[in-house]
Backbone as ProteinMPNN parsed JSONL, in Angstrom:
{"seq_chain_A": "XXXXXXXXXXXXXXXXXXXXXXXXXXXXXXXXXXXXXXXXXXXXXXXXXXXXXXXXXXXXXXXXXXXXXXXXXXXXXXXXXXXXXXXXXXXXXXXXXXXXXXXXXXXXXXXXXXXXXXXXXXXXXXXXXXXXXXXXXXXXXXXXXXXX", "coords_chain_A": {"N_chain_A": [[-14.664, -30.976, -10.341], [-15.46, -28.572, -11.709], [-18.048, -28.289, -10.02], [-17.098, -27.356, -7.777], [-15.453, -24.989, -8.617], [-18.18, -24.03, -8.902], [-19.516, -24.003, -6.641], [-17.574, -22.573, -4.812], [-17.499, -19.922, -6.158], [-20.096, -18.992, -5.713], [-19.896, -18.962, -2.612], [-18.164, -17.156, -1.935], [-19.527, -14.892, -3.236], [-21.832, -14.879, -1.452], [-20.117, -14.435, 0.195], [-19.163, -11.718, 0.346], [-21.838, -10.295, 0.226], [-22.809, -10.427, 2.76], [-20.488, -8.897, 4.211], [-20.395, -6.455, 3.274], [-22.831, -5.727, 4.138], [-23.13, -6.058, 6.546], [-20.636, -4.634, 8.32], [-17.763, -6.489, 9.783], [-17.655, -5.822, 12.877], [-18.651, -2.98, 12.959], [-21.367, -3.1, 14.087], [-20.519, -2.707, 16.904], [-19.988, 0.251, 17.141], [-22.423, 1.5, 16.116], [-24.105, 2.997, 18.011], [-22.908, 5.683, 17.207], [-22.131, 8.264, 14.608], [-21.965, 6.51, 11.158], [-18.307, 5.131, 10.34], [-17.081, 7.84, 11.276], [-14.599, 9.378, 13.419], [-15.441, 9.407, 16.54], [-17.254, 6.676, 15.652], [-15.453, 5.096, 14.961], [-13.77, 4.959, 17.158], [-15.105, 3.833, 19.737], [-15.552, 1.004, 18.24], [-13.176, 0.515, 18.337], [-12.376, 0.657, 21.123], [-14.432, -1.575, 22.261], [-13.135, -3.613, 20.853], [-10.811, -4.25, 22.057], [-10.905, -3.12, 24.527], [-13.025, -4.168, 26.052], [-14.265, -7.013, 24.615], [-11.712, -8.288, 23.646], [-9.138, -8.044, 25.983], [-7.211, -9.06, 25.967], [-5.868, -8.831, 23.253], [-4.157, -6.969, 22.291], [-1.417, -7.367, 23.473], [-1.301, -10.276, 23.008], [-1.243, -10.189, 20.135], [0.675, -8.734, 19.517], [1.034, -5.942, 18.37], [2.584, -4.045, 18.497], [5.239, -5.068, 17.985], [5.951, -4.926, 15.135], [7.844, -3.22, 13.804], [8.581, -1.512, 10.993], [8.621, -3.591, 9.597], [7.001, -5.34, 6.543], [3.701, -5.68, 6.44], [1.026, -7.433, 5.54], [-2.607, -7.749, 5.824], [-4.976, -9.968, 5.709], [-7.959, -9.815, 4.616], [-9.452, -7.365, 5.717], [-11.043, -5.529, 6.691], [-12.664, -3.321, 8.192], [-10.445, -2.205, 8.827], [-9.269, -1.735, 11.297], [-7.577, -4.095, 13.109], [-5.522, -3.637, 11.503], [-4.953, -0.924, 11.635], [-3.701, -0.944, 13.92], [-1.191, -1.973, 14.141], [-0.179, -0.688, 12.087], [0.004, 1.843, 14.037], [2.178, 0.655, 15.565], [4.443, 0.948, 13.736], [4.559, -0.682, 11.857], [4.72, -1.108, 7.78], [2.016, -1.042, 6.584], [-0.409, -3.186, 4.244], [-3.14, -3.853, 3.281], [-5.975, -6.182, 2.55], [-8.952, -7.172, 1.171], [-12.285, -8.797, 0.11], [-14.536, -7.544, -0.379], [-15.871, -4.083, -1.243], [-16.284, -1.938, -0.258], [-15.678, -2.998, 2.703], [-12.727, -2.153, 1.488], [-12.809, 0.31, 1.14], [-13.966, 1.566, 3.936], [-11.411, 0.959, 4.974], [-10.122, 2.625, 4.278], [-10.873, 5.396, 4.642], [-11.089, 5.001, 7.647], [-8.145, 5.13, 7.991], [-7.145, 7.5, 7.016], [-8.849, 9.328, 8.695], [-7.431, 9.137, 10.683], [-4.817, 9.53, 10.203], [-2.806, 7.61, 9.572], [-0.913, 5.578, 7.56], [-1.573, 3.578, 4.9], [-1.14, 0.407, 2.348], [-4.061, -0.529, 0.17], [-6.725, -2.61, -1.213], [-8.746, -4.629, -3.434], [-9.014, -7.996, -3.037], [-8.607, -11.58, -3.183], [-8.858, -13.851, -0.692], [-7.277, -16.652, -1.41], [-6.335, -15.865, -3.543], [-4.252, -14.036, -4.025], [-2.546, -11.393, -4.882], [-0.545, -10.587, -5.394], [3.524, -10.945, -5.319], [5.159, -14.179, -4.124], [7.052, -13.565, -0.783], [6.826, -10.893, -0.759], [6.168, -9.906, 1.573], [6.631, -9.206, 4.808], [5.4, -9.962, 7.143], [2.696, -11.703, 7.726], [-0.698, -11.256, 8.012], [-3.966, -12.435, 9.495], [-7.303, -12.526, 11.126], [-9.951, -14.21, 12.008], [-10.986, -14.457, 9.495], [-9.478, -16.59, 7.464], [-11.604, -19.02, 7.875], [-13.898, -18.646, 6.936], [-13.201, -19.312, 3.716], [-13.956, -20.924, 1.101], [-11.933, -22.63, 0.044], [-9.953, -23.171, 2.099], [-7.19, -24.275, 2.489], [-5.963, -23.437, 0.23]], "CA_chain_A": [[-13.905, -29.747, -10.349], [-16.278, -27.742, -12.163], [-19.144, -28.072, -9.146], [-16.357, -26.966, -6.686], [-15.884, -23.67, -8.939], [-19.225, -22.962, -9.059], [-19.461, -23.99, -4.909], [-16.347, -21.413, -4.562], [-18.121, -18.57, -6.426], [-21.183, -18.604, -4.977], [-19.579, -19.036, -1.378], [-17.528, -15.84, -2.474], [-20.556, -13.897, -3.606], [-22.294, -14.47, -0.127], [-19.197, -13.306, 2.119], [-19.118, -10.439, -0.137], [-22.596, -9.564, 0.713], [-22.513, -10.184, 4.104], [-19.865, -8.234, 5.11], [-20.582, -5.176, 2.647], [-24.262, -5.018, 4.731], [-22.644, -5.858, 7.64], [-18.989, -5.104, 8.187], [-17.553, -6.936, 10.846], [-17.725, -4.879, 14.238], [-19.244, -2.177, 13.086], [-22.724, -3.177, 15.208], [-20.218, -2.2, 18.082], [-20.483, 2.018, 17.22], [-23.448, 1.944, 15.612], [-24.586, 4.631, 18.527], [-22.037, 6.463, 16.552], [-21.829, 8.02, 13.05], [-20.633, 5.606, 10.9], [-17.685, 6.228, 9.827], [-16.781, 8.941, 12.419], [-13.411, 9.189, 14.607], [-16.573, 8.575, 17.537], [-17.45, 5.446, 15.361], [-13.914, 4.312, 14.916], [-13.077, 4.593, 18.83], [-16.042, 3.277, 19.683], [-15.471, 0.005, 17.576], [-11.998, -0.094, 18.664], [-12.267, 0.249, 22.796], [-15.293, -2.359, 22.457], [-12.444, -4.993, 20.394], [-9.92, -4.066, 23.054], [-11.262, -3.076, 26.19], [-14.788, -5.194, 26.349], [-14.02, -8.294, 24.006], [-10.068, -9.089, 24.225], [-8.429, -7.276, 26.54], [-5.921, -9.503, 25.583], [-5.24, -9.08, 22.508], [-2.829, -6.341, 21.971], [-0.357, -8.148, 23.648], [-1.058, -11.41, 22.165], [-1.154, -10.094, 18.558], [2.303, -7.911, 19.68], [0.739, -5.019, 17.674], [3.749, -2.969, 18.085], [6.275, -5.359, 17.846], [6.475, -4.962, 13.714], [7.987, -1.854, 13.299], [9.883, -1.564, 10.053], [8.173, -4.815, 8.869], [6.411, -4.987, 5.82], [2.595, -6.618, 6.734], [-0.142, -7.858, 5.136], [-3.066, -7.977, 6.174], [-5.807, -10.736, 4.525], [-9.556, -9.888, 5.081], [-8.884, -6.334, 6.748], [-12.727, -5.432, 7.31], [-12.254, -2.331, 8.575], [-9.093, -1.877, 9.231], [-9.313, -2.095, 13.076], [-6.517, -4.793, 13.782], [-4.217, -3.374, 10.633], [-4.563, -0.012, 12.229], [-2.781, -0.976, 15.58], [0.203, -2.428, 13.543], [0.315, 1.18, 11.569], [0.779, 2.969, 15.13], [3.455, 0.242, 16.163], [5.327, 1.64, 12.636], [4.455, -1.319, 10.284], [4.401, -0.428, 6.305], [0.884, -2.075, 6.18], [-1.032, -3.188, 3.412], [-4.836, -4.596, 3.911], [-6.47, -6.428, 1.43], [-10.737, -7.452, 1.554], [-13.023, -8.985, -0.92], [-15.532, -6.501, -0.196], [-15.486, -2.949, -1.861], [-16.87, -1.758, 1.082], [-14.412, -2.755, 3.443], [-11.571, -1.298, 1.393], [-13.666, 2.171, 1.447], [-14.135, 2.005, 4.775], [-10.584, 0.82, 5.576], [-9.183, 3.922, 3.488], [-11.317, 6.465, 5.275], [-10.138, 5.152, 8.912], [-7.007, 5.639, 8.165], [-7.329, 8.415, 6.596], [-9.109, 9.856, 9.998], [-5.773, 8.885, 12.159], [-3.539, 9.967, 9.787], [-1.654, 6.953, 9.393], [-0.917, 5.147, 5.878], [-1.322, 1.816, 4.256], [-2.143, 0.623, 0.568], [-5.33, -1.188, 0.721], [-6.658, -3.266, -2.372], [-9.598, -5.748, -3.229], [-8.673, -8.913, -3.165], [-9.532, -12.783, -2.899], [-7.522, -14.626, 0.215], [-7.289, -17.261, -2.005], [-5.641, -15.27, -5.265], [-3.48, -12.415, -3.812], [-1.951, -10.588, -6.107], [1.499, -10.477, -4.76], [4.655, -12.375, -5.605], [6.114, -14.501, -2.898], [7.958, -13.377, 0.226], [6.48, -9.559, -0.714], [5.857, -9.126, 2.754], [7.617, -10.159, 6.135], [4.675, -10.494, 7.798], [0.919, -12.279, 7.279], [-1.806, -11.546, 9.343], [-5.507, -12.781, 9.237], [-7.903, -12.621, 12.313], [-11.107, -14.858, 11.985], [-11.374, -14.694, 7.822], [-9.982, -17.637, 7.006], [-12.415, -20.459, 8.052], [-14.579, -18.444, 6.103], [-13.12, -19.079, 2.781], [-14.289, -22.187, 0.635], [-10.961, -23.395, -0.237], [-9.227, -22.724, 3.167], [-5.876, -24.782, 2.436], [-5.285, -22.296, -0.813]], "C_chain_A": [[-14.806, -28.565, -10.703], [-17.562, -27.276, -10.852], [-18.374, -27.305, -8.123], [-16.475, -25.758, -6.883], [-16.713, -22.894, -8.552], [-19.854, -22.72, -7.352], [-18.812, -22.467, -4.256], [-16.809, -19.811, -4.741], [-19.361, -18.223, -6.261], [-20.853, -18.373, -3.264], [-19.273, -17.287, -1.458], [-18.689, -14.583, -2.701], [-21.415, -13.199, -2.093], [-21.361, -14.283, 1.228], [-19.405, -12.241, 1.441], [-20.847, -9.273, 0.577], [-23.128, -8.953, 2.355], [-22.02, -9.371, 4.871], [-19.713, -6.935, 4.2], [-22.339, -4.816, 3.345], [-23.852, -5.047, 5.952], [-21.476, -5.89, 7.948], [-18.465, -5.339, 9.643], [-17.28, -5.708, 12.328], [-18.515, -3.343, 14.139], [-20.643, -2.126, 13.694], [-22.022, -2.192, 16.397], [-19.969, -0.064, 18.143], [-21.277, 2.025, 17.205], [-24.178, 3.497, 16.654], [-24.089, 5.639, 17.892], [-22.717, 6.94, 15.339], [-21.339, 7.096, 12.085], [-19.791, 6.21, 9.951], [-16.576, 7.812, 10.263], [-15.284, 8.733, 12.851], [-14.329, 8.754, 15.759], [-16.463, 7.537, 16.986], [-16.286, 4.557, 15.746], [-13.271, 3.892, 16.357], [-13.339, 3.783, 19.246], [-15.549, 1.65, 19.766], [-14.02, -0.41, 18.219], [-11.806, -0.274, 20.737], [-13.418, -0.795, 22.819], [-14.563, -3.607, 22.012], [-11.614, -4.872, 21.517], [-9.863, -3.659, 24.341], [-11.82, -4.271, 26.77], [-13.869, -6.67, 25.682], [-12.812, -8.632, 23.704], [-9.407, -8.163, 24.587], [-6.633, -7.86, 25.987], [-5.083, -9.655, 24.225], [-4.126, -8.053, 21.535], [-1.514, -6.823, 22.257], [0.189, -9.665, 22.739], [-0.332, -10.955, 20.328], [0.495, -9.274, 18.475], [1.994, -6.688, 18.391], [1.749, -3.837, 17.381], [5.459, -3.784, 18.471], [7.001, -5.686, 16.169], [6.943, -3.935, 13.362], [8.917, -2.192, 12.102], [9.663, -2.809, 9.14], [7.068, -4.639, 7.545], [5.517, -5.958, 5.848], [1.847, -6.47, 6.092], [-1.005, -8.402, 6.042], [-4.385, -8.708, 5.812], [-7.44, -10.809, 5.396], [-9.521, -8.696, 6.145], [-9.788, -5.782, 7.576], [-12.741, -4.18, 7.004], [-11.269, -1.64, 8.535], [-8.654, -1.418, 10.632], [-7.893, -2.656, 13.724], [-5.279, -3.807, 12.744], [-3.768, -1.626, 11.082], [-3.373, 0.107, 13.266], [-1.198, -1.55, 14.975], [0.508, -1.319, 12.227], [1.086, 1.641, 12.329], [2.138, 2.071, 15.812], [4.554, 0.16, 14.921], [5.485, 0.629, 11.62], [4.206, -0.915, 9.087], [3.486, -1.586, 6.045], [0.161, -1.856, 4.998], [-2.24, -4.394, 4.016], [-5.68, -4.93, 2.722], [-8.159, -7.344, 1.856], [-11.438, -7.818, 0.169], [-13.563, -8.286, -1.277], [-14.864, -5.314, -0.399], [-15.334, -2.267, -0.916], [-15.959, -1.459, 2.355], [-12.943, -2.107, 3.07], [-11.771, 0.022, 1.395], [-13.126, 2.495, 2.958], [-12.708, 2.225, 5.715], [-9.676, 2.385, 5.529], [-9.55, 5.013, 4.837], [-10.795, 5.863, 6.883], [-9.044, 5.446, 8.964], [-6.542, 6.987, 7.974], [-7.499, 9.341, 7.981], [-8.015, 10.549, 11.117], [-4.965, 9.382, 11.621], [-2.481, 9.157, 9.193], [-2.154, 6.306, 7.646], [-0.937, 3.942, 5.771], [-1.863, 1.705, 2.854], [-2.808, -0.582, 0.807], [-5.597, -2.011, -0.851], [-7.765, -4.84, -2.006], [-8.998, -6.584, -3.835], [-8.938, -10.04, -2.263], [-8.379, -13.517, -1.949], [-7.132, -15.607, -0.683], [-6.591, -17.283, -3.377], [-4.632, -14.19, -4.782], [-2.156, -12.209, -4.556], [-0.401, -10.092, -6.193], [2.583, -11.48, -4.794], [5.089, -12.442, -4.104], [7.076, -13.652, -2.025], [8.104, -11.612, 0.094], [6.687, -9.171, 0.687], [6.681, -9.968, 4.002], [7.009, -10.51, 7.239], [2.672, -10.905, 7.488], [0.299, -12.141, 8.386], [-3.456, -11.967, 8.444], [-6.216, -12.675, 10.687], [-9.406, -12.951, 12.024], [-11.815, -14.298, 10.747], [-10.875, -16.2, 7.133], [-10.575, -18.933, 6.618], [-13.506, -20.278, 7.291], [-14.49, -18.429, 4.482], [-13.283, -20.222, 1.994], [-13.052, -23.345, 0.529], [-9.872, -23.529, 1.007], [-7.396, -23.26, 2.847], [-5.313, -23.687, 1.133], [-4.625, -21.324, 0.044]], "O_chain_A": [[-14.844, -27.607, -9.931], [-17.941, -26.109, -10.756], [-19.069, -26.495, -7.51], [-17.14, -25.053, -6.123], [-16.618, -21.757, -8.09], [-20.423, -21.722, -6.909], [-19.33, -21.613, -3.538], [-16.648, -18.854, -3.983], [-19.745, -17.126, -6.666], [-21.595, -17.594, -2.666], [-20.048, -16.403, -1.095], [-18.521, -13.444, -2.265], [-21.615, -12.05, -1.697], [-21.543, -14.111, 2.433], [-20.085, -11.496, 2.147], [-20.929, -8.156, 1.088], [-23.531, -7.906, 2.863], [-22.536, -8.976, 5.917], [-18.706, -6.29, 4.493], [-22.941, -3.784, 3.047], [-24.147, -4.064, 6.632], [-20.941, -6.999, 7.962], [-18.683, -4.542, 10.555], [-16.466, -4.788, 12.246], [-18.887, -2.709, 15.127], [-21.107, -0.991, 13.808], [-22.592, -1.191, 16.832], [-19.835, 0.625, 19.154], [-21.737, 2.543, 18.223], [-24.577, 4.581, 16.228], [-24.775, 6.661, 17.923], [-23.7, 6.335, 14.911], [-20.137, 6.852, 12.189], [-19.982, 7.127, 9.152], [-15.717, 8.466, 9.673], [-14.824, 7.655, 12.477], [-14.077, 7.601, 16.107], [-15.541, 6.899, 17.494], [-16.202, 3.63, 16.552], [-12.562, 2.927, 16.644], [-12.575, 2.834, 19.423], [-15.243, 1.067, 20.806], [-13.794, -1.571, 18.56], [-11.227, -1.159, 21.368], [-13.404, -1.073, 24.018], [-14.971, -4.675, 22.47], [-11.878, -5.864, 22.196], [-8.929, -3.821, 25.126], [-11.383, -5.074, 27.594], [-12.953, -7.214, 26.299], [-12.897, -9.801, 23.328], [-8.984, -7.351, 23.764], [-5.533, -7.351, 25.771], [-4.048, -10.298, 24.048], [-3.529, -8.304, 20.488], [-0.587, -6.735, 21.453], [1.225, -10.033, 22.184], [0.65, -11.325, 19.685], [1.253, -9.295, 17.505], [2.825, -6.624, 17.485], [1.777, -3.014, 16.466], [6.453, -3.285, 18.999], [8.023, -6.321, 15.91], [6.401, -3.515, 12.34], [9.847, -2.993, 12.184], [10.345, -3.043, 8.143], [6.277, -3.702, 7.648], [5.881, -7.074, 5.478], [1.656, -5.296, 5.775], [-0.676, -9.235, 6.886], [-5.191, -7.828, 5.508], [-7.87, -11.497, 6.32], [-9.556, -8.977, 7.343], [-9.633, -5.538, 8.772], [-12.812, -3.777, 5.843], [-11.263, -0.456, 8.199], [-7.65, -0.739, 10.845], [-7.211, -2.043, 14.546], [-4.268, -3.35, 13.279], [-2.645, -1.144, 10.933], [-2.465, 0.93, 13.384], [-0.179, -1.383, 15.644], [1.538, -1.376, 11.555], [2.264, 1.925, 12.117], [3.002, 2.655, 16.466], [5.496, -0.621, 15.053], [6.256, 0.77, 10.671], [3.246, -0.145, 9.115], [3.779, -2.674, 5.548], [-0.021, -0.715, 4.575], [-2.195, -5.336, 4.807], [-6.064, -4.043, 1.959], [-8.263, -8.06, 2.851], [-11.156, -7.156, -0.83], [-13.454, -8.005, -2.471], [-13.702, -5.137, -0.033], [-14.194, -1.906, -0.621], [-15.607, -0.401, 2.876], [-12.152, -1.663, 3.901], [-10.872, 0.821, 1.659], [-12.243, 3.301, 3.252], [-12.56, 3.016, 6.647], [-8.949, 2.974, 6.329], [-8.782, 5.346, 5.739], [-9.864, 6.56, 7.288], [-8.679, 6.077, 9.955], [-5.679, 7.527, 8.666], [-6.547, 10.005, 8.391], [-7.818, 11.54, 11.821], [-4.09, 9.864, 12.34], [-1.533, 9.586, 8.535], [-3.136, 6.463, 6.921], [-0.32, 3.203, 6.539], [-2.66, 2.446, 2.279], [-2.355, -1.517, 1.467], [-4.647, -2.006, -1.634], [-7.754, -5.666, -1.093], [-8.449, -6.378, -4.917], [-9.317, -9.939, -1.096], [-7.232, -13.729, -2.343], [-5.976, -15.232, -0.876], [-6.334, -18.241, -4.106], [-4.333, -13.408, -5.685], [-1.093, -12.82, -4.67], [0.419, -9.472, -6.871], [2.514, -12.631, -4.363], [5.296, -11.579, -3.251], [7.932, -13.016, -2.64], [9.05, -10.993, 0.583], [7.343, -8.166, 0.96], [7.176, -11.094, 3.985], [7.529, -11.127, 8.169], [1.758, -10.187, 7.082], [0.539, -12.662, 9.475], [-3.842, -11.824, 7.284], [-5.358, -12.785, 11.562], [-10.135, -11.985, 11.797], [-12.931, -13.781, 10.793], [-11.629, -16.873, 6.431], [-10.351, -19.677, 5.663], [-14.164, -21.236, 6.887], [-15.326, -17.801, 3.833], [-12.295, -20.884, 2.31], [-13.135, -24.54, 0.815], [-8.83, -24.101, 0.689], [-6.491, -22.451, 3.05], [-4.186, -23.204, 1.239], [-4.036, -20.364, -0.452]]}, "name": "protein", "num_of_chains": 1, "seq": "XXXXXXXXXXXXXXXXXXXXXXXXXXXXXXXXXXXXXXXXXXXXXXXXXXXXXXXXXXXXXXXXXXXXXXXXXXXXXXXXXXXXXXXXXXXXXXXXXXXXXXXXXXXXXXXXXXXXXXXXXXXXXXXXXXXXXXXXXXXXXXXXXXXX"}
């Protein structure tokens, strides 16, 4: 039990760094500012044009309106954006400091709102059945304990 811990919090340490030097998609502005409304477009017609055209539909990005979502491992705030503009009361939560910075300031950009907050997929800080909807999008295979 004890080796698992210390497995867990070292695993933990190196997503943290990882994705506070590199935060997921942001390679795809980089021509950009980062940071920018450019950056932010950028990053977002390269997830949704170029690399899944399909996944606005799939993910039904504007079929939560009025729903109250979570979003676990937010990055950016890229996917939790698109379920803002389809009128979800989103909240986005990230290990990384980093990503809740960066998530703030995109939104911030657009205008739209969500409350953001560091936190461990694994510990979240919220009592049961808070929310009416869970999202994740390729965070949690990355998390030591995955079944937590």
């Amino acid at each position: 039990m004890e080796l698992e811990h210390i497995e867990s919090a070292d695993d933990r340490l190196r997503a943290r760094e990882q994705w506070t030097a590199d935060p997921c998609g942001a390679v795809h502005g980089s021509k950009r500012e980062f940071g920018t409304r450019e950056f932010f477009d950028e990053v977002e017609r390269q997830r949704y044009e170029d690399y899944a055209p399909w996944m606005r539909v799939v993910m039904g990005f504007d079929k939560f309106a009025g729903a109250r979502l979570l979003e676990v491992g937010c990055g950016m705030g890229t996917d939790l954006l698109q379920f803002a503009r389809g009128e979800a009361s989103c909240t986005g939560v990230d290990l990384t400091p980093r990503s809740v910075e960066i998530s703030r300031r995109h939104f911030e950009i657009y205008g739209e709102k969500a409350d953001f907050s560091l936190s461990d997929a694994e510990i979240l800080p919220f009592a049961d059945n808070s929310f009416d909807v869970y999202y994740s999008n390729g965070v949690l295979h990355h998390t030591p304990a995955t079944a937590a």
